[in-house]
Biopython code that builds the backbone (N, CA, C, O; Angstrom):
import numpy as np
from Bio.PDB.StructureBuilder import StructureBuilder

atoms = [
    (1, "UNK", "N", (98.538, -51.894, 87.044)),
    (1, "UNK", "CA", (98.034, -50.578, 87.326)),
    (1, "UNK", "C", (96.715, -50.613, 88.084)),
    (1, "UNK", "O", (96.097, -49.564, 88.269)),
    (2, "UNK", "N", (96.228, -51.867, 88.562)),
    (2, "UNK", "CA", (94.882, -52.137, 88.932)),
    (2, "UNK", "C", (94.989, -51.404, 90.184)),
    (2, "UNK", "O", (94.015, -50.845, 90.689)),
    (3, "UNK", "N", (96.476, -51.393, 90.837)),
    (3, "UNK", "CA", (96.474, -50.768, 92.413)),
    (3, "UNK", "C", (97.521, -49.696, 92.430)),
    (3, "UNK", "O", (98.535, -49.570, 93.116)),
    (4, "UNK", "N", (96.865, -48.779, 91.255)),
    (4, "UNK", "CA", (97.633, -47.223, 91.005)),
    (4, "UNK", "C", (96.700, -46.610, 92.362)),
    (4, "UNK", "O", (95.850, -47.219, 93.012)),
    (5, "UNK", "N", (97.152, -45.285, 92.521)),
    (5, "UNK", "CA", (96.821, -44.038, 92.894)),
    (5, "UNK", "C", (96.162, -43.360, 92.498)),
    (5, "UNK", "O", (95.461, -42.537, 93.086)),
    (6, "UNK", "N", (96.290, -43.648, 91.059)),
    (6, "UNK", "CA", (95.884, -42.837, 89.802)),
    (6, "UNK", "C", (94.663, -42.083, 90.345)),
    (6, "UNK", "O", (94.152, -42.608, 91.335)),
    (7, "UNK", "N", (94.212, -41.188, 89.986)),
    (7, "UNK", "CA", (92.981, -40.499, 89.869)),
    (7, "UNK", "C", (92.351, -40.779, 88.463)),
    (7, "UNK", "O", (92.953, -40.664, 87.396)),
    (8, "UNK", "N", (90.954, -41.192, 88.633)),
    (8, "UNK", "CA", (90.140, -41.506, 87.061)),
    (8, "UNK", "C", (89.629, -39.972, 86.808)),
    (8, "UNK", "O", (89.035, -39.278, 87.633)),
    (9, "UNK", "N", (89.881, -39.719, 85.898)),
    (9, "UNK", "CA", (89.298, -38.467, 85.476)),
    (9, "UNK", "C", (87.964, -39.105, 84.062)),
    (9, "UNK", "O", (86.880, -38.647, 83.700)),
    (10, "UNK", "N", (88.301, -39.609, 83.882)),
    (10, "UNK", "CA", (87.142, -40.124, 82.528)),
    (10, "UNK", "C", (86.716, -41.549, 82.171)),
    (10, "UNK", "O", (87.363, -42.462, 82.683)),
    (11, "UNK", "N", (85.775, -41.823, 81.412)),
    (11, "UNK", "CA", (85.524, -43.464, 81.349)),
    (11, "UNK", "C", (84.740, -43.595, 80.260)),
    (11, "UNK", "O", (83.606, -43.139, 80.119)),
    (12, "UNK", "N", (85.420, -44.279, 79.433)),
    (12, "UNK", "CA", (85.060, -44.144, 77.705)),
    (12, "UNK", "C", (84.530, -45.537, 77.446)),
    (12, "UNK", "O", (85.424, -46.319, 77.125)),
    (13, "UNK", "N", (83.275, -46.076, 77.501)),
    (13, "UNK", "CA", (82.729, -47.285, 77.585)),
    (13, "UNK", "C", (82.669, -47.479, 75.884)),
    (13, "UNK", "O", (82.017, -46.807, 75.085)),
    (14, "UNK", "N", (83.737, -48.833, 75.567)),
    (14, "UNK", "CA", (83.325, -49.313, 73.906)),
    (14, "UNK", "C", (82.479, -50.273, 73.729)),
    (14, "UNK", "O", (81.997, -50.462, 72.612)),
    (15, "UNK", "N", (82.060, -51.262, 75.092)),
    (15, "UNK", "CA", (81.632, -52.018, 74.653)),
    (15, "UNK", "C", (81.158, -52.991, 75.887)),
    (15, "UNK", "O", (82.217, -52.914, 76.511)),
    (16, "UNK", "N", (80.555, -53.626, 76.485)),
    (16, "UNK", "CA", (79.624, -54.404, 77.728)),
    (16, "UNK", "C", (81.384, -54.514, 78.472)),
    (16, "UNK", "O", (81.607, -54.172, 79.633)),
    (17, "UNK", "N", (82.518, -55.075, 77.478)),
    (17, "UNK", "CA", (83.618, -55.750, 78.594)),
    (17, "UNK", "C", (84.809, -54.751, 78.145)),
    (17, "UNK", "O", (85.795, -54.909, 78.865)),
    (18, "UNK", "N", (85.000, -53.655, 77.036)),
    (18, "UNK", "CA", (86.239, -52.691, 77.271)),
    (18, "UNK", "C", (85.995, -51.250, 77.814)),
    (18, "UNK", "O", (85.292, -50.370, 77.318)),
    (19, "UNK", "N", (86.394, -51.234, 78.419)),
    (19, "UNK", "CA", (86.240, -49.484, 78.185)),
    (19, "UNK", "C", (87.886, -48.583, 78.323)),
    (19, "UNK", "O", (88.849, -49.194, 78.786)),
    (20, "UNK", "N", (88.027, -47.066, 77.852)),
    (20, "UNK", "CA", (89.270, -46.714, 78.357)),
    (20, "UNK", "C", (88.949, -45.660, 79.253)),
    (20, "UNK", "O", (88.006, -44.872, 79.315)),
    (21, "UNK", "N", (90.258, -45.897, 80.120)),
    (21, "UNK", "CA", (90.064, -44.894, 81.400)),
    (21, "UNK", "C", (91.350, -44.051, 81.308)),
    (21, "UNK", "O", (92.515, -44.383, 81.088)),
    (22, "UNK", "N", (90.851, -43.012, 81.514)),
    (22, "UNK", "CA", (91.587, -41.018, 81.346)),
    (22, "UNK", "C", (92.156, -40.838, 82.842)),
    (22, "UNK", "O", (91.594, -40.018, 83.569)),
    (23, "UNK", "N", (93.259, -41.580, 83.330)),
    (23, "UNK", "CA", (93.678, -40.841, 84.959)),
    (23, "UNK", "C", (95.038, -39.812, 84.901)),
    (23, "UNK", "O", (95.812, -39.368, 84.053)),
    (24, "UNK", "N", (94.839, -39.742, 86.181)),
    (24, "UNK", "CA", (95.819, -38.318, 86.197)),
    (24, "UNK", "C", (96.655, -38.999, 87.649)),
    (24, "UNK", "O", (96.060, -39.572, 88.562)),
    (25, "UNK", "N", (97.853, -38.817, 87.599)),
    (25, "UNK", "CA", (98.695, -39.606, 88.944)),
    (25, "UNK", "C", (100.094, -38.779, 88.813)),
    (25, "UNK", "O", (100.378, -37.973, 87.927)),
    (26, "UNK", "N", (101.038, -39.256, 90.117)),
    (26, "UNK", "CA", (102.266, -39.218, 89.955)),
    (26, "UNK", "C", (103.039, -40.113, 90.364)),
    (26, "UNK", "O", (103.266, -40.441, 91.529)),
    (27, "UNK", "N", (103.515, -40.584, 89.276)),
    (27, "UNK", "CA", (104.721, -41.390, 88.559)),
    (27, "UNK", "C", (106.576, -40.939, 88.600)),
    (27, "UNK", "O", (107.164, -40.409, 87.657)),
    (28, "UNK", "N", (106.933, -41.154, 89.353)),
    (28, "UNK", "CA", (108.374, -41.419, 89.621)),
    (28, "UNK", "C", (108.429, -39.463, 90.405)),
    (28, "UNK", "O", (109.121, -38.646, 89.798)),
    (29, "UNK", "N", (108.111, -39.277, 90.932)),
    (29, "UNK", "CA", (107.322, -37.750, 91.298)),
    (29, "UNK", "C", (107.257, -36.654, 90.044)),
    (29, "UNK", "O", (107.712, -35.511, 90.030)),
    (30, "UNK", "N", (106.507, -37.409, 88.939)),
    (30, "UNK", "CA", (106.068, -37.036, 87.760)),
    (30, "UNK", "C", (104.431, -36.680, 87.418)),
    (30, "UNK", "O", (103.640, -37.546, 87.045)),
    (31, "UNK", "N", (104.199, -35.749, 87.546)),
    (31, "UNK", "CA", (102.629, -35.464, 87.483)),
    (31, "UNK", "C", (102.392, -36.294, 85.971)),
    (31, "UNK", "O", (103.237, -35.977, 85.134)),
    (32, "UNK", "N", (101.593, -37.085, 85.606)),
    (32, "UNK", "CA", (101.279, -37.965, 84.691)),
    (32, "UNK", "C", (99.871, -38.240, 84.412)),
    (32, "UNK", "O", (99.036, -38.646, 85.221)),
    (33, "UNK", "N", (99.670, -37.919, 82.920)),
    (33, "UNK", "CA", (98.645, -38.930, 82.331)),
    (33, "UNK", "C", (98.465, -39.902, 82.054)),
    (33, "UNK", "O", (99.470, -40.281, 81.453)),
    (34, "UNK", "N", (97.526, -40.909, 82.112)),
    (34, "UNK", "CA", (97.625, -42.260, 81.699)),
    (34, "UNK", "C", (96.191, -42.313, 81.108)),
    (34, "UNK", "O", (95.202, -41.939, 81.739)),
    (35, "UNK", "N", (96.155, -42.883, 79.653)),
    (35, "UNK", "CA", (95.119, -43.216, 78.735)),
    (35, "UNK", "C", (95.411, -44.731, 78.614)),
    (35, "UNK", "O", (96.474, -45.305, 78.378)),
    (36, "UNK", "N", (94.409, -45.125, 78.797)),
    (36, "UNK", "CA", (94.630, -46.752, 78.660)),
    (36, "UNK", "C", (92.628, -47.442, 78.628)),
    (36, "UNK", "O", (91.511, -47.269, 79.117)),
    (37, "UNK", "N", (93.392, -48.224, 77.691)),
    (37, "UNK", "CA", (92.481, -49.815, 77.788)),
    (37, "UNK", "C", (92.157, -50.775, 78.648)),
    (37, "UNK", "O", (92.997, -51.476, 79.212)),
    (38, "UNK", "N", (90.548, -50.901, 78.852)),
    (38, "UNK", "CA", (91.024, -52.115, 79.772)),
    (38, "UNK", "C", (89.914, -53.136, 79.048)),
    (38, "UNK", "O", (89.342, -52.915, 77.981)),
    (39, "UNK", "N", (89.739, -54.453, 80.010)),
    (39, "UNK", "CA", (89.135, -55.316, 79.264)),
    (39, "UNK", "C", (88.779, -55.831, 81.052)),
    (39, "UNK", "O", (89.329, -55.776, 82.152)),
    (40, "UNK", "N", (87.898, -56.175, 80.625)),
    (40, "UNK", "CA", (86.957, -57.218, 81.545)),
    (40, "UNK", "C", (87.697, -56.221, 83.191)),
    (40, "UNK", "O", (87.911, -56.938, 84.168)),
    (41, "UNK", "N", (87.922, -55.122, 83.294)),
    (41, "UNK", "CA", (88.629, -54.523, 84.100)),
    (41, "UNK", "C", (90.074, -54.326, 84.726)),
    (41, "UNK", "O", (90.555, -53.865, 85.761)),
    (42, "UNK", "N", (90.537, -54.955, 83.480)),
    (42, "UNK", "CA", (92.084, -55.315, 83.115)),
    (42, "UNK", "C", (93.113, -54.395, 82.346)),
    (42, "UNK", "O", (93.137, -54.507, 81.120)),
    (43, "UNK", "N", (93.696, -53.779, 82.764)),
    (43, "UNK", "CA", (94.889, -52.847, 82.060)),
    (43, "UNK", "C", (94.782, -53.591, 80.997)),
    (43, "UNK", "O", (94.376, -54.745, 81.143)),
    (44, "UNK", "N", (95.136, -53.077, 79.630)),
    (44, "UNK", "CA", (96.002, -53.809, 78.382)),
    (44, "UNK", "C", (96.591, -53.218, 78.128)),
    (44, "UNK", "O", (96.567, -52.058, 78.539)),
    (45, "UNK", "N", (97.699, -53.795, 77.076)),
    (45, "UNK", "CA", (98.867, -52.750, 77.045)),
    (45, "UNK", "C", (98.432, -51.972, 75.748)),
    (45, "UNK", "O", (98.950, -52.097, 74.638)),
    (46, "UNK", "N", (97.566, -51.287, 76.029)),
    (46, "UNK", "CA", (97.058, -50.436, 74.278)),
    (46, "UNK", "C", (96.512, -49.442, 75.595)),
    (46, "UNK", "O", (95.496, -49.422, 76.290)),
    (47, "UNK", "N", (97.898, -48.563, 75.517)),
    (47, "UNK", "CA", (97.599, -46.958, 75.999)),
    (47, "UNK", "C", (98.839, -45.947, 75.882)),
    (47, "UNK", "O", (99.558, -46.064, 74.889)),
    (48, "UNK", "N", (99.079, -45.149, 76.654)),
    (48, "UNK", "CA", (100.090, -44.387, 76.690)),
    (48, "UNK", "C", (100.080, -43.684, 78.109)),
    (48, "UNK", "O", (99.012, -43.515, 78.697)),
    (49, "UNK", "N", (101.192, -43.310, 78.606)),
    (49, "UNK", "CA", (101.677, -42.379, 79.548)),
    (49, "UNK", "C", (102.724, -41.320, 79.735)),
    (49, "UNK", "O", (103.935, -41.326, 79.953)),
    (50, "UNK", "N", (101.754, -40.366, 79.559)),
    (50, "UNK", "CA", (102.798, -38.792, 79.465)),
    (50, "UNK", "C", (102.592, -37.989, 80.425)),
    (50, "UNK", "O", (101.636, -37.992, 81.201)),
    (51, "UNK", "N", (103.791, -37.040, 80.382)),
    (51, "UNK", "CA", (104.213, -35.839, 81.288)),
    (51, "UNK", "C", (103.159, -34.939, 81.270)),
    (51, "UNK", "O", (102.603, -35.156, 80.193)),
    (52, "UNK", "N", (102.491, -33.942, 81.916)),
    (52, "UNK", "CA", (101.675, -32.907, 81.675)),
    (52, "UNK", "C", (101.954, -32.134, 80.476)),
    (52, "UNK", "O", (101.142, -31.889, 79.584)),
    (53, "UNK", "N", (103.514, -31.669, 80.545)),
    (53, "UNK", "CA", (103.975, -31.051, 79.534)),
    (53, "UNK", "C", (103.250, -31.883, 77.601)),
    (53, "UNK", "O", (102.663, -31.261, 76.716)),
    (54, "UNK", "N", (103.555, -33.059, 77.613)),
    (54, "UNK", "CA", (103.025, -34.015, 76.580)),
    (54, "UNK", "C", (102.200, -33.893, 76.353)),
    (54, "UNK", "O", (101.898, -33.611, 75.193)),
    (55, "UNK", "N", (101.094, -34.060, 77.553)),
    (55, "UNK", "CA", (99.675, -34.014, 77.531)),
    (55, "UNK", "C", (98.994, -32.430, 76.651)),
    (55, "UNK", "O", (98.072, -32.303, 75.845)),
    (56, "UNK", "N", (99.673, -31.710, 77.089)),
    (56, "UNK", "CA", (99.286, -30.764, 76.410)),
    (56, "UNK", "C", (99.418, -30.555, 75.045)),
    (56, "UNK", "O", (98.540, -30.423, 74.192)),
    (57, "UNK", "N", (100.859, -30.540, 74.927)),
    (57, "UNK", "CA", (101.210, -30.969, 73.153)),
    (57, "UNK", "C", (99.762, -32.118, 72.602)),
    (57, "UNK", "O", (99.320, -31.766, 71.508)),
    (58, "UNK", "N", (99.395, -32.753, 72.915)),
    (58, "UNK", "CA", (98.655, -33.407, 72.600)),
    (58, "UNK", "C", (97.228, -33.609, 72.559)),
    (58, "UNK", "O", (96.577, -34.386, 71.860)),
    (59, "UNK", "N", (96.703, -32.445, 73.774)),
    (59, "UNK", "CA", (95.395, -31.937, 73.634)),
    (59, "UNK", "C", (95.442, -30.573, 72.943)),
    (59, "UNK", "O", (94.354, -30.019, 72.785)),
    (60, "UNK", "N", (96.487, -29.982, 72.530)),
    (60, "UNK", "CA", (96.062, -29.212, 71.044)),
    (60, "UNK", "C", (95.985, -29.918, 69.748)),
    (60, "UNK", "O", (95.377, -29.610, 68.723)),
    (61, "UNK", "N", (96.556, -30.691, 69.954)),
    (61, "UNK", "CA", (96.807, -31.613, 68.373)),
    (61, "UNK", "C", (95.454, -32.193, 68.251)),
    (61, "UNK", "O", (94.805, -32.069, 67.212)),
    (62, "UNK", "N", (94.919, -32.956, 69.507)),
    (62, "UNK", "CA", (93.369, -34.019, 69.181)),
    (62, "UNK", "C", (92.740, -32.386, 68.628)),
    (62, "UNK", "O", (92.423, -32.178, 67.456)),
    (63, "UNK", "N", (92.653, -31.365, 69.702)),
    (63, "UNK", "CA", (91.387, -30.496, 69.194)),
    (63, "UNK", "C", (91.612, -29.648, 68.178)),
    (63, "UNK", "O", (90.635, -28.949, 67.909)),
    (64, "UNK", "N", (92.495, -29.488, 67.573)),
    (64, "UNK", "CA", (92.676, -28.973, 66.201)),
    (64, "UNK", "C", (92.426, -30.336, 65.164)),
    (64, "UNK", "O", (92.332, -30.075, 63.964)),
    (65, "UNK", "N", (92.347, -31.377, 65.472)),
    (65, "UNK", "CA", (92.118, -32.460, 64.713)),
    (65, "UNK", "C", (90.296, -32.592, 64.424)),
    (65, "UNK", "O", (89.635, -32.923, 63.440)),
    (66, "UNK", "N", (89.915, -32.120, 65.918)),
    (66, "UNK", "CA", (88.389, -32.167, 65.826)),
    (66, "UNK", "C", (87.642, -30.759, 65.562)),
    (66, "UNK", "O", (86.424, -30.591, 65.608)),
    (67, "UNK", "N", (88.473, -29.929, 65.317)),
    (67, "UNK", "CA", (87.926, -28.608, 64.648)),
    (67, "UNK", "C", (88.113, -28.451, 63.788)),
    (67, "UNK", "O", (87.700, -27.385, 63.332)),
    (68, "UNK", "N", (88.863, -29.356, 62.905)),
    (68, "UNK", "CA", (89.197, -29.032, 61.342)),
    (68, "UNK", "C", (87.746, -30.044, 60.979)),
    (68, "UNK", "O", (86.997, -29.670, 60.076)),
    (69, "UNK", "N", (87.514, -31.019, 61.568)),
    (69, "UNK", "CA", (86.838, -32.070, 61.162)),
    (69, "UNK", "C", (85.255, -31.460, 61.482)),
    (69, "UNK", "O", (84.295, -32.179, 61.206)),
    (70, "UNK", "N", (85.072, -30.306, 61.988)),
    (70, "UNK", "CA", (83.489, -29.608, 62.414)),
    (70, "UNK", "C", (83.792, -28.866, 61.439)),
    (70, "UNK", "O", (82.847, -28.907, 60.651)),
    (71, "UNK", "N", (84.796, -28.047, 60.967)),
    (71, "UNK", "CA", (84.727, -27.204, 60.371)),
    (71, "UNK", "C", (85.354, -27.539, 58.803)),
    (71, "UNK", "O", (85.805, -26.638, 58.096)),
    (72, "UNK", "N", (85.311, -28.967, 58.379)),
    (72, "UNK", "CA", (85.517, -29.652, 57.477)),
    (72, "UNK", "C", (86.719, -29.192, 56.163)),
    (72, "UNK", "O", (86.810, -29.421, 54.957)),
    (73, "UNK", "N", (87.598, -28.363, 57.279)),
    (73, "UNK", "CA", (88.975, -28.379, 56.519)),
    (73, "UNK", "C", (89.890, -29.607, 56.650)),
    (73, "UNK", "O", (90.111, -30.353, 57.605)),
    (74, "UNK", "N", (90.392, -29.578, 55.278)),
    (74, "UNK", "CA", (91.088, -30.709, 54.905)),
    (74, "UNK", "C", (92.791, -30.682, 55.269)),
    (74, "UNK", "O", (93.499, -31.613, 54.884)),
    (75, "UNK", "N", (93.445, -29.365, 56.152)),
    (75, "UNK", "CA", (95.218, -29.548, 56.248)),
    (75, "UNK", "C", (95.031, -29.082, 57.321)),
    (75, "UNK", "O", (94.193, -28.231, 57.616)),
    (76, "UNK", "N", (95.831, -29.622, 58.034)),
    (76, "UNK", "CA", (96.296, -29.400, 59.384)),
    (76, "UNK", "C", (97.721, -29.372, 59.413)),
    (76, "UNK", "O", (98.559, -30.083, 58.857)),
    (77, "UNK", "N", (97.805, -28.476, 60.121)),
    (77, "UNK", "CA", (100.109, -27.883, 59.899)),
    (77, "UNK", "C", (100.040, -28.018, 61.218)),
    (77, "UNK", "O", (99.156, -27.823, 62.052)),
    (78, "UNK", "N", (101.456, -28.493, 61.260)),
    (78, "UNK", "CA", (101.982, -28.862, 62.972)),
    (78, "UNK", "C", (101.995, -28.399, 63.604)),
    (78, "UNK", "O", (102.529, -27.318, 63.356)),
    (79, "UNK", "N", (101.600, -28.526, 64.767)),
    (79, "UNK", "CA", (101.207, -28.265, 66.230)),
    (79, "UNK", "C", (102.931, -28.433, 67.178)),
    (79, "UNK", "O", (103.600, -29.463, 67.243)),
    (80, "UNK", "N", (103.164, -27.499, 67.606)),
    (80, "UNK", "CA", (104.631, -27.240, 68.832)),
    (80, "UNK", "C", (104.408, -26.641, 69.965)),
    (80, "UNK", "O", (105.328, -26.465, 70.763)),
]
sb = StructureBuilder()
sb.init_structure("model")
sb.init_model(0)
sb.init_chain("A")
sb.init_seg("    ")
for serial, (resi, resn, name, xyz) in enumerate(atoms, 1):
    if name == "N":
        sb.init_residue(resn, " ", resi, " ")
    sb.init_atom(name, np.array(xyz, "f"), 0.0, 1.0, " ", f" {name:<3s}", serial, name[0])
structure = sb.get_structure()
């Protein structure tokens, strides 16, 4: 993926040699997210790649995950 298209949208530094990078591309003419790991500037295989459609399912789920956790409720009911 070192010679994607991808667009970087974000850059999540863990540490002097990992960080993960947030891009946005299209994949098989699939508008796509890609969250991934890298190491010393190296893809690893500790990420995921989804459809926009996914992506979304999934940025309600993180932020209901991080608003229960500000607002220190303990149940969270499923997200569709």
């Amino acid at each position: 993926m070192a010679e994607d298209k991808f667009e970087i949208v974000a850059r999540v530094p863990r540490n002097a040699t990992s960080e993960m990078l947030i891009k946005k591309g299209n994949y098989w003419n699939i508008e796509v997210l890609d969250v991934r790991w890298y190491s010393d500037g190296k893809p690893t295989k500790k990420g995921i790649r989804m459809n926009m459609d996914e992506a979304e399912i999934v940025m309600k789920a993180i932020k209901k995950i991080l608003d229960v956790n500000k607002n220190d409720n303990s149940e969270i009911s499923e997200i569709k």
